[in-house]
Backbone of each chain as ProteinMPNN parsed JSONL, in Angstrom:
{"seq_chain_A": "XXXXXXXXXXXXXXXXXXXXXXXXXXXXXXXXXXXXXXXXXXXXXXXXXXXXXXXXXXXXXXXXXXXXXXXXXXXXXXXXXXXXXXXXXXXXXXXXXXXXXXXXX", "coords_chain_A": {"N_chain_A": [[5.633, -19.345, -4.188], [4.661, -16.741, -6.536], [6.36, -16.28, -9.344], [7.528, -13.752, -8.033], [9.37, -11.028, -7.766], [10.87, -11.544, -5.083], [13.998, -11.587, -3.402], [14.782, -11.59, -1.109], [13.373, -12.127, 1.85], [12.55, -10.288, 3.363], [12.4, -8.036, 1.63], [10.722, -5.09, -0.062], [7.576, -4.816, -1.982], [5.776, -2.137, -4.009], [2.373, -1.767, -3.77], [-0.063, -1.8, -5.263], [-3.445, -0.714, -4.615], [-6.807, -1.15, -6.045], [-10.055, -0.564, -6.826], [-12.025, -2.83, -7.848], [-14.602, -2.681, -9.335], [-15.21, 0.393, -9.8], [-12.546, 1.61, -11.017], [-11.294, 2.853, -9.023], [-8.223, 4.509, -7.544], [-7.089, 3.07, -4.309], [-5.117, 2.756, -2.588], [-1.859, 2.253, -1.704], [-0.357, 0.095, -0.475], [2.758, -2.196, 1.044], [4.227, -5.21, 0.266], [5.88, -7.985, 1.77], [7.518, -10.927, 1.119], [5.832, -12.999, 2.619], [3.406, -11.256, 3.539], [2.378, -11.8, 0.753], [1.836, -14.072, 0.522], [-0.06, -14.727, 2.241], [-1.782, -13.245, 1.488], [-2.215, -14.344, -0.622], [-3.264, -17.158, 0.056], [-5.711, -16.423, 1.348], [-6.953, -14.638, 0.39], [-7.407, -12.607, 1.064], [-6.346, -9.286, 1.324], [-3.0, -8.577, 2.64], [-0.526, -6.492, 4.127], [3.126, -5.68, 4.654], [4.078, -3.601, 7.393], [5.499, -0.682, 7.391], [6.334, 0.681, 9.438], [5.474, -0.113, 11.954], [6.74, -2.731, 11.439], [6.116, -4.739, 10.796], [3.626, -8.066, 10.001], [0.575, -6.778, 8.762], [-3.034, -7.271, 8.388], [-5.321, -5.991, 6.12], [-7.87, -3.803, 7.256], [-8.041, -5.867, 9.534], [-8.76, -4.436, 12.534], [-10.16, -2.188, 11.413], [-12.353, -3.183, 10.205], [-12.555, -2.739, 7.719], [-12.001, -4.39, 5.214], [-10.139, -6.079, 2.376], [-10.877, -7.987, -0.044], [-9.75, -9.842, -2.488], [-9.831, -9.647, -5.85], [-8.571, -9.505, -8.606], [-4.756, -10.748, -9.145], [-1.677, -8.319, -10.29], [0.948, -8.509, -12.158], [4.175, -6.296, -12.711], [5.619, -5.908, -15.783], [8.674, -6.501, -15.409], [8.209, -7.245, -12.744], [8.6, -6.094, -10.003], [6.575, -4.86, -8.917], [3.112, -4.745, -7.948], [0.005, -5.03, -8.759], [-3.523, -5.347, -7.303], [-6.56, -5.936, -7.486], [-9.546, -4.983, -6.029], [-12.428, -6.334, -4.18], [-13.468, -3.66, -2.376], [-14.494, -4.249, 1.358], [-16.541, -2.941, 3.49], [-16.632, 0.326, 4.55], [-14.566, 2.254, 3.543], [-11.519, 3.311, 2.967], [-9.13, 4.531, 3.233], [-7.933, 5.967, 6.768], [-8.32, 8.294, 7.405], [-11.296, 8.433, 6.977], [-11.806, 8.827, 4.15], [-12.535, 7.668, 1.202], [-10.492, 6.407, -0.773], [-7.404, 6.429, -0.297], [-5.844, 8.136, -1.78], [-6.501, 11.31, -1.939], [-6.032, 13.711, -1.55], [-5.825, 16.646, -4.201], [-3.108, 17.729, -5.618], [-2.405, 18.775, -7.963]], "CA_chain_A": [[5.822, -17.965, -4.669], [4.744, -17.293, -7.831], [7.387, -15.492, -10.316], [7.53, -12.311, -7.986], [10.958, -10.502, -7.268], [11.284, -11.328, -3.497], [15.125, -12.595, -3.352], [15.057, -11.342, 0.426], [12.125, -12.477, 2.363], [12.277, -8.545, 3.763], [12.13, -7.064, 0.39], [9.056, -4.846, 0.129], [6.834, -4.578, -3.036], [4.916, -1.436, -3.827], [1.399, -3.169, -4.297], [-1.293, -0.549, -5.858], [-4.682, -1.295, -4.692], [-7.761, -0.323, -7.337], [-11.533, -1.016, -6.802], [-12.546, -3.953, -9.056], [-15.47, -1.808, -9.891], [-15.461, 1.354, -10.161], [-11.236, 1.267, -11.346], [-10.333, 4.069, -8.974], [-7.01, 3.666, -6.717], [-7.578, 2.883, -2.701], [-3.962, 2.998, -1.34], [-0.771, 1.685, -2.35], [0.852, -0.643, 0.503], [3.906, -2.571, 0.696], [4.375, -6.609, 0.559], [6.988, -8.966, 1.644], [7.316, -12.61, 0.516], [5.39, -13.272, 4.034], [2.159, -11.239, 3.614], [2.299, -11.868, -0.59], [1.653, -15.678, -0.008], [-0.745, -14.939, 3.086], [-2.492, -12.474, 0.753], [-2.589, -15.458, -2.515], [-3.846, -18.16, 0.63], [-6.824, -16.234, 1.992], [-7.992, -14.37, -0.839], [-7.76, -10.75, 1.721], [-4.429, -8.545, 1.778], [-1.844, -8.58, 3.954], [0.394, -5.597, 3.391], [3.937, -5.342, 5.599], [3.863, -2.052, 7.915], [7.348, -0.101, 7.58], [6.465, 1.858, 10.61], [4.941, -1.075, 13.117], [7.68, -3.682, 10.609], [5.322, -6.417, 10.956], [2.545, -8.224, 8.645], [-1.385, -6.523, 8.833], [-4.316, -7.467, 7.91], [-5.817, -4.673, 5.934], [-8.899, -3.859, 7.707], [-8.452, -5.924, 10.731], [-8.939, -3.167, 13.299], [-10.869, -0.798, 10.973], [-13.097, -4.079, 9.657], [-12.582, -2.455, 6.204], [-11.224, -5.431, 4.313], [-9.988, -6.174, 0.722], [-11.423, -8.686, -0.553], [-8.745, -10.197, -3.325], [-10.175, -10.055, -7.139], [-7.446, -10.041, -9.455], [-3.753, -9.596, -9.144], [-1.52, -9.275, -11.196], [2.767, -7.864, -11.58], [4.548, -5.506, -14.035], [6.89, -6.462, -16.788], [10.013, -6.135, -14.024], [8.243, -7.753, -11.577], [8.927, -5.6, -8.901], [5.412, -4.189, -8.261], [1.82, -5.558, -7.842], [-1.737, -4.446, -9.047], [-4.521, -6.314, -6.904], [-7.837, -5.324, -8.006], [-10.421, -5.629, -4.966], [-13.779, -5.757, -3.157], [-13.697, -3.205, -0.808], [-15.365, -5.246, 2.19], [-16.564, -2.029, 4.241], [-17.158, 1.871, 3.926], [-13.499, 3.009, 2.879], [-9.775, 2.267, 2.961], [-8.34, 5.372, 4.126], [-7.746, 5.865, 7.669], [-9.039, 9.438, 7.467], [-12.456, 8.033, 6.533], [-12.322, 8.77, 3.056], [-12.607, 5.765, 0.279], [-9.523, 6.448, -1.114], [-6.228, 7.281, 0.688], [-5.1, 9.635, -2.618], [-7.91, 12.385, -1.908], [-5.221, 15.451, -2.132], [-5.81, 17.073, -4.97], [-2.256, 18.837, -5.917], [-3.078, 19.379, -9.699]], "C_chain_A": [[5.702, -17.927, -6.185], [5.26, -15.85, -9.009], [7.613, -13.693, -9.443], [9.069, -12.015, -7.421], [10.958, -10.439, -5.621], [12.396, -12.165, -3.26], [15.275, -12.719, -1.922], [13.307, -11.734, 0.897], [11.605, -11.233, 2.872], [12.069, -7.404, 2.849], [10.858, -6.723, -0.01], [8.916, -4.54, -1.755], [5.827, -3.377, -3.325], [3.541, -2.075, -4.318], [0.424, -1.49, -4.252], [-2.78, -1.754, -5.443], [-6.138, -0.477, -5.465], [-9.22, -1.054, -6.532], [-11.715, -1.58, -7.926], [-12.92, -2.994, -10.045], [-15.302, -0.6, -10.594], [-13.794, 1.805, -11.097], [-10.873, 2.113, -10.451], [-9.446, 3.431, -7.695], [-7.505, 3.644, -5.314], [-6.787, 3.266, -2.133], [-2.95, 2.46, -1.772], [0.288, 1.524, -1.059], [2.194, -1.229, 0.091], [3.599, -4.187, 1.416], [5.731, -6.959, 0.556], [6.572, -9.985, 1.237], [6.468, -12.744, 1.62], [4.057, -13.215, 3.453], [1.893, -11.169, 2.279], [1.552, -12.985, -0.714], [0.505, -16.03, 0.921], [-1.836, -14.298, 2.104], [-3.601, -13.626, -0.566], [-3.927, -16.606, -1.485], [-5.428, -17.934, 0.974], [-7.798, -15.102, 1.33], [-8.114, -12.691, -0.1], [-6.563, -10.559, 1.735], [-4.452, -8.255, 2.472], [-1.152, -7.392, 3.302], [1.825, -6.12, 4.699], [3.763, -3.752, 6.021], [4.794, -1.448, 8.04], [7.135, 0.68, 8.97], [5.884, 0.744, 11.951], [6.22, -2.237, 12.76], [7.127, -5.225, 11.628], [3.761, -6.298, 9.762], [0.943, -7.732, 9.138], [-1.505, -7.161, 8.067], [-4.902, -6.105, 7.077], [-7.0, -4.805, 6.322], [-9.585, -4.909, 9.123], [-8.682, -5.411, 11.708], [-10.309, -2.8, 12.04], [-12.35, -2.053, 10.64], [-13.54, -3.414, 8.07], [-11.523, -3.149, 5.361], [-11.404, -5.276, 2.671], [-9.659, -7.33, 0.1], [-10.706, -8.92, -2.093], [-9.707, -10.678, -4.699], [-9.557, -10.76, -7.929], [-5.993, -9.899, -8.832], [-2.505, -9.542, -10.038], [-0.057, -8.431, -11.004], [2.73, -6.952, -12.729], [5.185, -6.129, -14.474], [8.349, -6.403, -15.616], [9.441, -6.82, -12.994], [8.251, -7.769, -9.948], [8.327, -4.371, -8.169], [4.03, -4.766, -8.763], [0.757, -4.881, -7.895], [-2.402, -5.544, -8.37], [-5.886, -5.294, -7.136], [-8.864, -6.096, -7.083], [-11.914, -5.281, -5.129], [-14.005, -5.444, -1.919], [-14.865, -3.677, 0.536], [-15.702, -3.998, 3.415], [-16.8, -0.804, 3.631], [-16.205, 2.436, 2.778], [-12.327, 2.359, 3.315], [-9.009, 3.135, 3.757], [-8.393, 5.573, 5.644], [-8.339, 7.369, 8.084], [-10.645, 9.668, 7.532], [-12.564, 8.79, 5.144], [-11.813, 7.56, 2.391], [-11.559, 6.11, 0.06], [-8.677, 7.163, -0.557], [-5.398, 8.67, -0.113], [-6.049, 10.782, -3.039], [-6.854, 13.67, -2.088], [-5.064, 15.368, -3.128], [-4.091, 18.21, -5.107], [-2.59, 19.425, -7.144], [-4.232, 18.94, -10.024]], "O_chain_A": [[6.293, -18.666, -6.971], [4.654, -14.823, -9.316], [7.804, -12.664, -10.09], [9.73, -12.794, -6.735], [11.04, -9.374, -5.009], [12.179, -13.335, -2.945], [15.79, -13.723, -1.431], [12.303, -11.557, 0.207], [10.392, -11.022, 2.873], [11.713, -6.252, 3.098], [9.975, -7.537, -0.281], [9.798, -4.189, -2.539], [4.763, -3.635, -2.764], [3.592, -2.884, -5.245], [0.363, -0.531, -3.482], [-3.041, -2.915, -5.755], [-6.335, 0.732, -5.335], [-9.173, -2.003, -5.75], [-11.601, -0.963, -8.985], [-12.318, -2.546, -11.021], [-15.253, -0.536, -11.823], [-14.086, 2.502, -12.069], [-9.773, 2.521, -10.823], [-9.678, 2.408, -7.05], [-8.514, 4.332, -5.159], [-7.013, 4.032, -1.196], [-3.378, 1.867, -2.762], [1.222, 2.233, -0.685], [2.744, -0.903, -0.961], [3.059, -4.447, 2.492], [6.596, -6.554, -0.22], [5.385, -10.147, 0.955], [5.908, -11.75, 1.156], [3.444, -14.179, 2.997], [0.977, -10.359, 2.146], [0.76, -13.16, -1.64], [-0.04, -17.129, 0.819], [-2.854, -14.977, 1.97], [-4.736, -13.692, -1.037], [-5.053, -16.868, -1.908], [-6.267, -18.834, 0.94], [-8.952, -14.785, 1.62], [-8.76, -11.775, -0.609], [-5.715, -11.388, 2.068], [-5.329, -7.736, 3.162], [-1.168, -7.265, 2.078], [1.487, -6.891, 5.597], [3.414, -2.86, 5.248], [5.221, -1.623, 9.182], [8.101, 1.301, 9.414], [6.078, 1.233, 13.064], [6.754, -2.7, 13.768], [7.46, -6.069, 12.46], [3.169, -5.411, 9.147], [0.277, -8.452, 9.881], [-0.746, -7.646, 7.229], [-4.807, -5.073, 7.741], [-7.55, -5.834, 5.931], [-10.715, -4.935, 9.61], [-9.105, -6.389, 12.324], [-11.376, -3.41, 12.111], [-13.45, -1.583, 10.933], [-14.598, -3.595, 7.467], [-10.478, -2.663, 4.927], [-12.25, -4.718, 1.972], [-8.535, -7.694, -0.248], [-11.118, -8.143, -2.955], [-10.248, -11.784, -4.728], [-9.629, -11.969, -8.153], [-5.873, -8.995, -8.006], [-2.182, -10.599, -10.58], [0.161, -7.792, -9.975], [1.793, -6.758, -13.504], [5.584, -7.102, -13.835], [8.11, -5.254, -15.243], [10.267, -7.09, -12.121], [8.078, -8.623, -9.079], [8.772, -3.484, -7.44], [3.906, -5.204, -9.907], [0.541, -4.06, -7.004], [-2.044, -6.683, -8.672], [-5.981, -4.086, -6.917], [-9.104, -7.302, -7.145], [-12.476, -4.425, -5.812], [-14.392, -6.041, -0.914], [-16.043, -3.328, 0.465], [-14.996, -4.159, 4.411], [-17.115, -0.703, 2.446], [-16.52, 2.875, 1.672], [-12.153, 1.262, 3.844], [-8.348, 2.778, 4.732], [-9.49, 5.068, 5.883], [-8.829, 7.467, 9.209], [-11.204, 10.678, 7.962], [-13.593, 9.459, 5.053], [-11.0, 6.723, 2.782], [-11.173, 6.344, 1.205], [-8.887, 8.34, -0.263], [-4.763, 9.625, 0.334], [-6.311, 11.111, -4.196], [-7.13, 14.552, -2.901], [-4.39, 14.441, -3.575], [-4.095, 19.359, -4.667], [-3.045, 20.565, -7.236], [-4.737, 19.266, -11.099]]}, "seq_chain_B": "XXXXXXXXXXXXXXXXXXXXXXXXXXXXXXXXXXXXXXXXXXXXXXXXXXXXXXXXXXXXXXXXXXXXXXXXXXXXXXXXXXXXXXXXXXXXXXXXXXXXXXXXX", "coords_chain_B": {"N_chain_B": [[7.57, 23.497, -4.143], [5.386, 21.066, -3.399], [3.913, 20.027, -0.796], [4.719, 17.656, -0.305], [6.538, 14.705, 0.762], [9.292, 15.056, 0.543], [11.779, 14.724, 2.008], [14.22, 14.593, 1.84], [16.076, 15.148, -1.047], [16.878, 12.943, -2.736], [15.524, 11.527, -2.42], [12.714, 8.498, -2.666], [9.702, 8.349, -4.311], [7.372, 6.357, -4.57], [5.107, 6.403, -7.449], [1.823, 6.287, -9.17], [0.801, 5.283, -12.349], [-2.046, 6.328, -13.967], [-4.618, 5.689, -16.468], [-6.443, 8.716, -17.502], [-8.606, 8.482, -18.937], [-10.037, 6.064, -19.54], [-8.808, 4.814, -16.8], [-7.64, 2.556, -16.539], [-4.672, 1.344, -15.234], [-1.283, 2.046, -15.629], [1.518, 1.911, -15.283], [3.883, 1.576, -12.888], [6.51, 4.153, -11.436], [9.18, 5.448, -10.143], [9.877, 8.662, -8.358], [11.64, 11.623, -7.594], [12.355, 15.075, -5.84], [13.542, 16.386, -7.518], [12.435, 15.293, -10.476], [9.797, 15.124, -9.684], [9.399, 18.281, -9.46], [9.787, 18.836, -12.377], [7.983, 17.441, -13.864], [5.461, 18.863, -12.581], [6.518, 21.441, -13.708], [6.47, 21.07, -16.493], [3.874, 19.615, -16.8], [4.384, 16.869, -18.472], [5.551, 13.421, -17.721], [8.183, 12.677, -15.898], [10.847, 10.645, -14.021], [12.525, 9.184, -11.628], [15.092, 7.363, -12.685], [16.2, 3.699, -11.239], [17.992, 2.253, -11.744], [19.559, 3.499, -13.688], [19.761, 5.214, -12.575], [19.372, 7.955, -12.969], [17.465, 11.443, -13.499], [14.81, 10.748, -15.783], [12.9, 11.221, -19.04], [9.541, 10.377, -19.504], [9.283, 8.333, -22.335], [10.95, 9.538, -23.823], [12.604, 8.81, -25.879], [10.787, 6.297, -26.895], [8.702, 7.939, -27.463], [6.348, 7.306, -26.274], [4.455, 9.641, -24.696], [3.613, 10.638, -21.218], [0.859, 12.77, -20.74], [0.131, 15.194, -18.12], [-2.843, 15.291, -16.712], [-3.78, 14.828, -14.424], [-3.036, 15.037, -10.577], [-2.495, 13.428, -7.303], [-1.883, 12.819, -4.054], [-0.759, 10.846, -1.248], [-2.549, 9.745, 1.397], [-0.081, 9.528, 3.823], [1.011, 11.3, 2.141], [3.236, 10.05, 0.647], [3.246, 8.775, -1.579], [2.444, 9.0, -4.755], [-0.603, 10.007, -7.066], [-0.935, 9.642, -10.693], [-3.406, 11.001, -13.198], [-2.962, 10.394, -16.284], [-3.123, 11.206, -19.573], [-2.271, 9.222, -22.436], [0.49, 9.695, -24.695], [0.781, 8.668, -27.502], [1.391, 5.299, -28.265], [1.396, 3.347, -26.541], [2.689, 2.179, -22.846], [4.362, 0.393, -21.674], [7.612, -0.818, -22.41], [7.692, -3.83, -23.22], [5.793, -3.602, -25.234], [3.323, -3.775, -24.317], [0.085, -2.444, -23.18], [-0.607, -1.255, -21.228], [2.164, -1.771, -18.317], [1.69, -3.22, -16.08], [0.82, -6.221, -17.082], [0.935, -8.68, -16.595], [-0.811, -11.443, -15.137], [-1.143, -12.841, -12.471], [-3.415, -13.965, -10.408]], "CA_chain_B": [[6.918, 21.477, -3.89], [3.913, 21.208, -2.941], [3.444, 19.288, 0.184], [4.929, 16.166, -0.8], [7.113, 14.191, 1.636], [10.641, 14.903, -0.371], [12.799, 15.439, 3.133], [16.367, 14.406, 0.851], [15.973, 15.577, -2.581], [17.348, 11.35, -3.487], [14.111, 9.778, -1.531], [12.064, 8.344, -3.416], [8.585, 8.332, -3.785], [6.351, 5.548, -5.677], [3.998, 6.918, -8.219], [1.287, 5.013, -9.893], [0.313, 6.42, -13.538], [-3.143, 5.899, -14.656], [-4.917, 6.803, -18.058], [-7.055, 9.384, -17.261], [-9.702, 8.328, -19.315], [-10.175, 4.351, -19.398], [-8.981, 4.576, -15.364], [-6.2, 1.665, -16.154], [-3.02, 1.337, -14.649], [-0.221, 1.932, -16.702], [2.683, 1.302, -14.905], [4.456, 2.785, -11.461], [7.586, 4.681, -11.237], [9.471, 6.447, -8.729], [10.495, 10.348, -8.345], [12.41, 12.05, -6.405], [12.016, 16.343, -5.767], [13.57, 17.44, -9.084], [11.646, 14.459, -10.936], [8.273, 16.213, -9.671], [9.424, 19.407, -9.726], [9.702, 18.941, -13.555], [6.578, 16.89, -14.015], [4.803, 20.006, -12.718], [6.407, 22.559, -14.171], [6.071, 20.776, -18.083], [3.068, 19.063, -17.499], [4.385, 15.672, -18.703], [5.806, 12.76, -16.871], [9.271, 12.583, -15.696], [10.92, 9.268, -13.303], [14.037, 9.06, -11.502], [15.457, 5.86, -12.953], [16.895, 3.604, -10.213], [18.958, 1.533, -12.519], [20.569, 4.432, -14.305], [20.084, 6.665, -11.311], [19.218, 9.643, -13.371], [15.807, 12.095, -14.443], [14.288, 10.805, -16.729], [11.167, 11.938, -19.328], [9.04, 9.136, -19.728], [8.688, 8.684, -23.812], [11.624, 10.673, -24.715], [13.196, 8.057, -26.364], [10.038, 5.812, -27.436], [7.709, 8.773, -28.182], [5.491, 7.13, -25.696], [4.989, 9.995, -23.313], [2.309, 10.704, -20.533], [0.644, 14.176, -20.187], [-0.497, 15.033, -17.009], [-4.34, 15.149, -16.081], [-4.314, 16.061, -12.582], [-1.842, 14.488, -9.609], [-3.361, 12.765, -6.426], [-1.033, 12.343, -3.14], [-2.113, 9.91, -0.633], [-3.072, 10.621, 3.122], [0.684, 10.422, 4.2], [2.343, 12.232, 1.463], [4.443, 9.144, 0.771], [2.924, 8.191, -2.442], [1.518, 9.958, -5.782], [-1.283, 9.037, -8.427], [-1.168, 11.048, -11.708], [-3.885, 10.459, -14.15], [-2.616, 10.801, -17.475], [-3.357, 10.766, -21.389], [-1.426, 8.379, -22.715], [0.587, 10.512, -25.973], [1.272, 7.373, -28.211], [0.804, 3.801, -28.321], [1.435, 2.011, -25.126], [3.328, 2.41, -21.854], [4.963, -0.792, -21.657], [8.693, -1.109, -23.355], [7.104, -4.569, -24.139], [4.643, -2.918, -26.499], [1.982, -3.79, -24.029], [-0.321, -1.104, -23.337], [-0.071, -1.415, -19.619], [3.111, -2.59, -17.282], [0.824, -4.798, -15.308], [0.021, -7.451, -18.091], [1.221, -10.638, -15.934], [-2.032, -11.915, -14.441], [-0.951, -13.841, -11.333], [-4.668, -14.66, -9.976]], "C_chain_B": [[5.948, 21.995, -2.874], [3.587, 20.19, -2.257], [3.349, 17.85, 0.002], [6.076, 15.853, 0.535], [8.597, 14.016, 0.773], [11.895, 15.421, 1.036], [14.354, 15.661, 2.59], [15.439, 14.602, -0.668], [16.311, 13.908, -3.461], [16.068, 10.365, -2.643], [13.38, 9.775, -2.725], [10.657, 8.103, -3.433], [7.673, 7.334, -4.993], [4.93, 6.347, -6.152], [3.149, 6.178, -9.452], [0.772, 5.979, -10.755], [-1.094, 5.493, -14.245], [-3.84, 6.25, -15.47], [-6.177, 7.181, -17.28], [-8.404, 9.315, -17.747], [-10.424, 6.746, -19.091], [-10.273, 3.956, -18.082], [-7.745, 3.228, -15.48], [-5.295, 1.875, -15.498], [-2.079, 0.999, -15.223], [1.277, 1.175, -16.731], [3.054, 2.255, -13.272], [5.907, 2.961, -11.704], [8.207, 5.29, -9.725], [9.911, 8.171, -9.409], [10.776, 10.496, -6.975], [12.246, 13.863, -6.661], [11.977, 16.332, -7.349], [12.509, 16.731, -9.741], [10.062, 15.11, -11.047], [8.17, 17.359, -9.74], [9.258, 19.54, -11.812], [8.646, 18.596, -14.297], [5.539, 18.139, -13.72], [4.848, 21.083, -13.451], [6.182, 22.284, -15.757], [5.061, 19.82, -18.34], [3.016, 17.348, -18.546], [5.777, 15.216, -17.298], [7.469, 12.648, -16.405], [9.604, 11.751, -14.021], [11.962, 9.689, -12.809], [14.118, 7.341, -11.997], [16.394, 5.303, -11.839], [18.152, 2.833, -10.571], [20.17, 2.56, -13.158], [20.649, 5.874, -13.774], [20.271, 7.83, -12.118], [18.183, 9.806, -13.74], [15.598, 11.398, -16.056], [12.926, 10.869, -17.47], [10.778, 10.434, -19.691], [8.657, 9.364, -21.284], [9.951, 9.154, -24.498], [12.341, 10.189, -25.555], [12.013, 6.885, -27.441], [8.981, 6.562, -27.906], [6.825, 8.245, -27.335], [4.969, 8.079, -24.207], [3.442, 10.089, -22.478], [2.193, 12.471, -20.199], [-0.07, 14.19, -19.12], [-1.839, 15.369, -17.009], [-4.232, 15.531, -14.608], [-3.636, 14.86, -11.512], [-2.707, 14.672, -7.746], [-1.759, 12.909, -5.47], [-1.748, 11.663, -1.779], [-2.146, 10.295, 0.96], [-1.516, 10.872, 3.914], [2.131, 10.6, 3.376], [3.39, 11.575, 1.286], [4.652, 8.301, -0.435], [1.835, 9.097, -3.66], [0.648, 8.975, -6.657], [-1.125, 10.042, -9.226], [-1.704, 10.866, -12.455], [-3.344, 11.296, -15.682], [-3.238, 10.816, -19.309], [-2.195, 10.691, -21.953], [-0.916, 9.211, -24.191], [1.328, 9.125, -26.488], [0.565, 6.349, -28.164], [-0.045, 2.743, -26.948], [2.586, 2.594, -24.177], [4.919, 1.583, -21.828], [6.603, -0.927, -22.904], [8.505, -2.824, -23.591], [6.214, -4.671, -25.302], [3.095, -3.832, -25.888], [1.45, -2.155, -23.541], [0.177, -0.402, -21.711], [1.356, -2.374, -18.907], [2.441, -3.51, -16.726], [0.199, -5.645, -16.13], [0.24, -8.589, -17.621], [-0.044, -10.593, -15.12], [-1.779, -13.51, -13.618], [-2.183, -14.529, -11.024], [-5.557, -14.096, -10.56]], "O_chain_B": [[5.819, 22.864, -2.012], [2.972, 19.3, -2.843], [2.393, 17.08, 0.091], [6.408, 16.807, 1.239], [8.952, 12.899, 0.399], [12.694, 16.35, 0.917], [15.24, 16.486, 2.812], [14.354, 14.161, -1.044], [16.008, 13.759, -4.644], [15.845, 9.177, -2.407], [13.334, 10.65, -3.59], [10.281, 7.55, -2.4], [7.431, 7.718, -6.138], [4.001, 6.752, -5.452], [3.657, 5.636, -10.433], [0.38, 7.099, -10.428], [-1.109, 4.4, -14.812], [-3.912, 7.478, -15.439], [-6.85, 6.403, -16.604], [-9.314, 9.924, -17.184], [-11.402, 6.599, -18.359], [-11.144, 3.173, -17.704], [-7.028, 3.0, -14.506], [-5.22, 3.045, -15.122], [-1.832, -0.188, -15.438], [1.888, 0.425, -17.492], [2.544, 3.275, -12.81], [6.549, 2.01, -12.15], [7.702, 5.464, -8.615], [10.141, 8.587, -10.544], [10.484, 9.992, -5.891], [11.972, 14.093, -7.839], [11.04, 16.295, -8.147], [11.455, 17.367, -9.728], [9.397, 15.447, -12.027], [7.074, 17.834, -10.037], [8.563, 20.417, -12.325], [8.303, 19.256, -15.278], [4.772, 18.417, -14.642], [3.874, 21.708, -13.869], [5.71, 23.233, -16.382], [4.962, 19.21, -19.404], [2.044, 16.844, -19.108], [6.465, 15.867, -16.511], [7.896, 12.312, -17.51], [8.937, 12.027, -13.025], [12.526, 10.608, -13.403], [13.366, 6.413, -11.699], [17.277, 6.039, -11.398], [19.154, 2.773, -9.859], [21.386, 2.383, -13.092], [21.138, 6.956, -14.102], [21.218, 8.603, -11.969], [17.572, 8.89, -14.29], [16.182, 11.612, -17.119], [11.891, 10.648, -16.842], [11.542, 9.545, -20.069], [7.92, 10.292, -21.617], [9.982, 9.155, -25.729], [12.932, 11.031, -26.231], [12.343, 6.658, -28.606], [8.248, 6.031, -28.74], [5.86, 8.961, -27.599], [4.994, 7.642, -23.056], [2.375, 9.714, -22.964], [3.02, 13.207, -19.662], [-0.929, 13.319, -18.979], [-1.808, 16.278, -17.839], [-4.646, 16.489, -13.955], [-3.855, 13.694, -11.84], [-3.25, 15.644, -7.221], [-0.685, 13.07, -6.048], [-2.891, 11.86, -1.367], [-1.613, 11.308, 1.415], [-1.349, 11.922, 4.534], [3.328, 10.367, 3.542], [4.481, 12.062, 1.582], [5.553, 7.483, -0.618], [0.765, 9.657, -3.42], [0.85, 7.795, -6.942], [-1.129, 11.204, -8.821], [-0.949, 10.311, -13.254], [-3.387, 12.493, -15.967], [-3.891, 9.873, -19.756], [-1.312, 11.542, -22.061], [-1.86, 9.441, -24.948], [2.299, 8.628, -25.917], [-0.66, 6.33, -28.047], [-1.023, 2.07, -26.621], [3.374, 3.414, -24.648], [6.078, 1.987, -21.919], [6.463, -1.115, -24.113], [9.41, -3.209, -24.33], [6.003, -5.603, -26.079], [2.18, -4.325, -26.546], [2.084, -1.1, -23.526], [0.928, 0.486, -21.308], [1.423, -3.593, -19.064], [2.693, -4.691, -16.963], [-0.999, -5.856, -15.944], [-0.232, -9.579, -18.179], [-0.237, -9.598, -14.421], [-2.042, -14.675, -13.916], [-2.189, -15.725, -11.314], [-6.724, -14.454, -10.401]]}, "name": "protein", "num_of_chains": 2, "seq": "XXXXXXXXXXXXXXXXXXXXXXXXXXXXXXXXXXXXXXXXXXXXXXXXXXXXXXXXXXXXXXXXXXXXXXXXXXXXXXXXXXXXXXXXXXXXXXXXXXXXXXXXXXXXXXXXXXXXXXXXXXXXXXXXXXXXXXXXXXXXXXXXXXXXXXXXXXXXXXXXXXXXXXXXXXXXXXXXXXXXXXXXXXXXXXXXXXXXXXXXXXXXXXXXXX"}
């Protein structure tokens, strides 16, 4: 584990995901120590699922994977930027690329 | 409120702030109703702090604040983006520019 705030092995991380490329955001899952270290091993994220409360694959089902660039923490520690290559069309589950498509302002 | 997922006025909702121009990632916070209710109605950024469990303006103390650019919510309403222009220096109460300056991988 390397320097991230997981004292509980169940303690989730908000983890922001960005397109390498283009910088714009994809989706913003949640990691435990579990799918953090499965995520570092295989180079694709793992998020935890609060509503299934078990570890995905992102894009196993959909085969829209994310392909692990950079990643990196905040000053606190207690949230994660990974900067990917979207491996597929899109991320959202709606079929658009990005899951933050509502425009409020 | 505008079709945000605030069911208790104390939930909280992770919000990732990104400069509106560059496309970085500044840092993430949380809010809670009032938190966004105030962020909308003045146009700059305002957090619930979870440490000192109260509203607060982002800047109001370091002069570093964020004006809003235009506010993203993600497919289920459980998570905000808000692109901002950064009013000041830097984000970071390290006097980096960005919160995410640890580069894990």
């Amino acid at each position: 584990m390397k320097k991230m705030n997981f004292p509980r092995s169940d303690l989730l991380i908000p983890t922001v995901i960005q397109d390498a490329k283009t910088l714009e955001i994809l989706m913003l899952g949640y990691m435990n120590r579990r799918s953090f270290n499965k995520t570092l091993k295989e180079g694709q994220v793992y998020f935890w699922s609060r509503s299934r409360r078990k570890i995905w694959k992102k894009g196993e089902i959909s085969g829209n994977k994310l392909g692990v660039k950079a990643i990196f923490s905040d000053c606190d520690k207690d949230a994660l930027l990974i900067k990917v290559k979207l491996i597929g069309k899109n991320v959202c589950h709606t079929g658009n690329k990005s899951c933050f498509y509502r425009k409020i302002l």
